[in-house]
N, C-alpha and C positions, 0 to 999 in steps of 0.2 A: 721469742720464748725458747726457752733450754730448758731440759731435761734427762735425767737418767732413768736407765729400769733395771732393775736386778732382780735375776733369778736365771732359772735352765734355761738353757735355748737345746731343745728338741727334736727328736728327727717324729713326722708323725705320719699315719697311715690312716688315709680317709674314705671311709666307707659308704658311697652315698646310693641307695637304694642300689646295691650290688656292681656298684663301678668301682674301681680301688685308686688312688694317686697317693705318692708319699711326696712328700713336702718338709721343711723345718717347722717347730711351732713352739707353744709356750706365748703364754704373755709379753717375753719379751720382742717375741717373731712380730702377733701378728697386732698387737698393741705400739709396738715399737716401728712399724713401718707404714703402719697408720699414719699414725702422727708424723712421721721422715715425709710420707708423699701428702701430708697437709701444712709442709712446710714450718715444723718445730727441729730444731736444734736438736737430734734424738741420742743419747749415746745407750748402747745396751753392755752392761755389765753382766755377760753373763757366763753361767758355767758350763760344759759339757768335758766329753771325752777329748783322746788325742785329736780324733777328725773331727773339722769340724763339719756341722750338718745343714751348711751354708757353700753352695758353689762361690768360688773368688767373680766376687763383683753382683752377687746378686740382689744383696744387702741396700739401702737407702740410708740408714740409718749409720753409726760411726758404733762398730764394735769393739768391745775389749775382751777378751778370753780370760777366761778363769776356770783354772784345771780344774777337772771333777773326775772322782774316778771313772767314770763312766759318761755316754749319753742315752740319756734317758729315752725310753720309747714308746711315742703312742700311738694305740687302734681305734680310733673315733668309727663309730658302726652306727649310718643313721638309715635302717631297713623301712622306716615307713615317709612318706611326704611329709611329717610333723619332726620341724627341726629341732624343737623343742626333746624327742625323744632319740636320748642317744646312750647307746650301749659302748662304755670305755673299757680298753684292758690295756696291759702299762708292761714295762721292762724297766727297773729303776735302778740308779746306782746314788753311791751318797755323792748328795750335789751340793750340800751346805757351803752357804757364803757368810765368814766373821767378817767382824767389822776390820780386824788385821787383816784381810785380803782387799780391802776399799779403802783403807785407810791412806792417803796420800797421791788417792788415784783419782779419785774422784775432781770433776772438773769445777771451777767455781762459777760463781754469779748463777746456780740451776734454780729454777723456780719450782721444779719439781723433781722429787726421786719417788717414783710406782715400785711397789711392792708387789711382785711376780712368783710368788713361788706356785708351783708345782704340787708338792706333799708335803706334809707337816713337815718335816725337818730340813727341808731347805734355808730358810731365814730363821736364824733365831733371835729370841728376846733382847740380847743384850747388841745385836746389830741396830736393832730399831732404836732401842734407847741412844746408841751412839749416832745413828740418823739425825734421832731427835733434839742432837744437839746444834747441828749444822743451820746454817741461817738459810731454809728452805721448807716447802710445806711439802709432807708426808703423804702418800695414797697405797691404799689397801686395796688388789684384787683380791677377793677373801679366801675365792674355792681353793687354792691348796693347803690352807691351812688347816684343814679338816679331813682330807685325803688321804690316806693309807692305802697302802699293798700287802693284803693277807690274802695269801694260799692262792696267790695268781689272779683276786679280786681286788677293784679297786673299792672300798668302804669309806663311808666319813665315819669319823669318832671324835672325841675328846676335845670340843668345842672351845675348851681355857686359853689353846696360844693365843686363838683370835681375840677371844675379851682381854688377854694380858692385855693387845695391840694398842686396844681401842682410847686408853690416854694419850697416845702421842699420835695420831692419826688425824690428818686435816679430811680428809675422802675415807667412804669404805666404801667400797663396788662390791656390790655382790646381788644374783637371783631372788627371787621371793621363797624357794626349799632352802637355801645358803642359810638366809636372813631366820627362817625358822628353826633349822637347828641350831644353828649361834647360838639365839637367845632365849631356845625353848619354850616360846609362845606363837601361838596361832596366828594371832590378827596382826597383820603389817603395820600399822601404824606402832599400838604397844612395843612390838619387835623390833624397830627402829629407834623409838623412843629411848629403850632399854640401853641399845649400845649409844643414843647421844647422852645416857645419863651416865657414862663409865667413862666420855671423856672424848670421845669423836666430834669432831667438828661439823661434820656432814654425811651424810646418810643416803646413797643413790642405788636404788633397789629396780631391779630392772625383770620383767614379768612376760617373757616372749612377746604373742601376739596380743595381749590386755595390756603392752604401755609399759612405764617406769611410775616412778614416786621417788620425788626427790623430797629431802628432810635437808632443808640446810637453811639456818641465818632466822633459827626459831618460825619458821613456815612449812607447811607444807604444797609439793603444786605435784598437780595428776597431768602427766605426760602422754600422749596417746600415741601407741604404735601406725606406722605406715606400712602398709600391707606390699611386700614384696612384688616384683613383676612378675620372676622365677623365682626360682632356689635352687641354686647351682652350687653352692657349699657352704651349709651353716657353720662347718667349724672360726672359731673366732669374730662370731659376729657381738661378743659380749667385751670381747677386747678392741675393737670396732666403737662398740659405742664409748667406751671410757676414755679411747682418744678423742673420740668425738665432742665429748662432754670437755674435756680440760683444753681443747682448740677453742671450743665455743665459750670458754671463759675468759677468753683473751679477746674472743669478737665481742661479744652480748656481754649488757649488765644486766640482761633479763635472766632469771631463771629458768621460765618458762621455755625461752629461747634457746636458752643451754640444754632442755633436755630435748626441744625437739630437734634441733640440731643434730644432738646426739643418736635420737632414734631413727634419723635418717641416715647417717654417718651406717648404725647396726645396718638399715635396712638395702644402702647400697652396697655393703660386704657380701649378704646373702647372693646378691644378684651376679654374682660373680665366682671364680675359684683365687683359689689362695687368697692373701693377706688383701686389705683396704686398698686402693690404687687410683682415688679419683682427688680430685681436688674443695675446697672447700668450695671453688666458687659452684662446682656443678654439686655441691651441694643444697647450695642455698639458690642454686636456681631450679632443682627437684620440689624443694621445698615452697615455691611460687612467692619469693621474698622481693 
């Protein structure tokens, strides 16, 4: 399997009940090395400043640089045992990727290109459409499309880029709050429903420690989380499972199998610091397969 990701790659600062470690991040860090140490073809197209926020060789994954004025900076602040609850605060510069910056660079035969941004304006509309021309299928990490920086907050707003997305999109990854402000309704199922009736092909809604719900191929299947050993750094246990998820669709034709693959993929990230680093097979022998 081959693959690309584009968007920021990040410098971030993680706060785990009063211990600090900075690190690279972004979706394409810890999504992108996921998948590199579970043995997918990974290329990351991504943006930052002149440095980049990657030591030479630490990488698994085949990087490509894409100037941005700036890199972007994050404060991941998680003060209580519940990974679920985490206080973010950002440094941002414009990191927008056109399709004239990927155009001719992009590698052939990918099975996949992941949609990584960061803040609203990272990827715009008309990169996905020219995406959506390419003979590959499309995936939606949703959260930055809804993200702004006002007055030193990081806020969601303006919900529209993401519903543009959702015709040319084979995947949308996104939480059970993501999923409800998207499509401004309560109940997850309607709220999924919503974005496969705009044109998404699949729908994978992931819910901390209550599990996932996958929506894909006109079904739906309830996913059950696996309760961590520790928790040694929840940052990226969300880009964790969506490698998880798109590895496990090259092993499994189950779905079922796909998600909990995947929720273990999440739950061995937790257990650890920085990005994903185990293998599929001590996945699926966690999993008592």
């Amino acid at each position: 399997m081959r693959l690309a990701i584009l968007g920021p790659l990040c410098r971030d600062r993680n706060i785990v009940q009063g211990i600090s470690r900075s690190r690279p991040g972004g979706v394409t860090y810890y999504a992108g090395e996921a998948l590199a140490r579970l043995g997918v073809d990974t290329w990351l197209f991504a943006t930052f400043g002149a440095e980049s926020p990657c030591a030479p060789g630490e990488l698994k994954a085949r990087l490509v640089h894409l100037p941005a004025e700036g890199t972007l900076r994050f404060e991941n602040e998680y003060p209580s045992p519940d990974p679920d609850f985490r206080i973010q605060r950002a440094e941002i510069y414009r990191n927008e990727i056109t399709a004239g910056m990927v155009r001719g660079l992009l590698p052939g035969n990918l099975d996949y290109i992941i949609l990584g941004p960061l803040f609203n304006a990272d990827l715009p509309l008309e990169l996905v459409e020219y995406l959506a021309g390419l003979d590959t299928e499309l995936v939606l990490s949703a959260q930055g499309t809804i993200r702004y920086l006002e007055e030193g907050r990081i806020i969601w707003k303006s919900p529209e880029k993401a519903l543009a997305f959702m015709p040319y999109l084979d995947y949308v990854f996104l939480d059970e709050n993501e999923l409800r402000f998207i499509s401004r309704q309560a109940e997850i199922g309607p709220a999924a429903r919503s974005l496969l009736g705009l044109g998404a092909g699949a729908v994978v809604v992931t819910r901390g420690e209550k599990g996932s719900r996958l929506f894909l191929g006109g079904q739906e299947y309830e996913i059950r989380a696996f309760p961590p050993r520790l928790i040694a750094d929840p940052t990226g246990a969300g880009d964790s499972y969506l490698a998880g998820f798109l590895k496990a669709v090259e092993l499994f034709d189950s779905p079922a199998r796909q998600g909990e693959f995947a929720a273990m993929t999440a739950t061995l990230s937790l257990e650890s610091e920085g990005p994903f680093s185990r293998t599929a097979a001590e996945i699926i022998e966690r999993l008592g397969w």
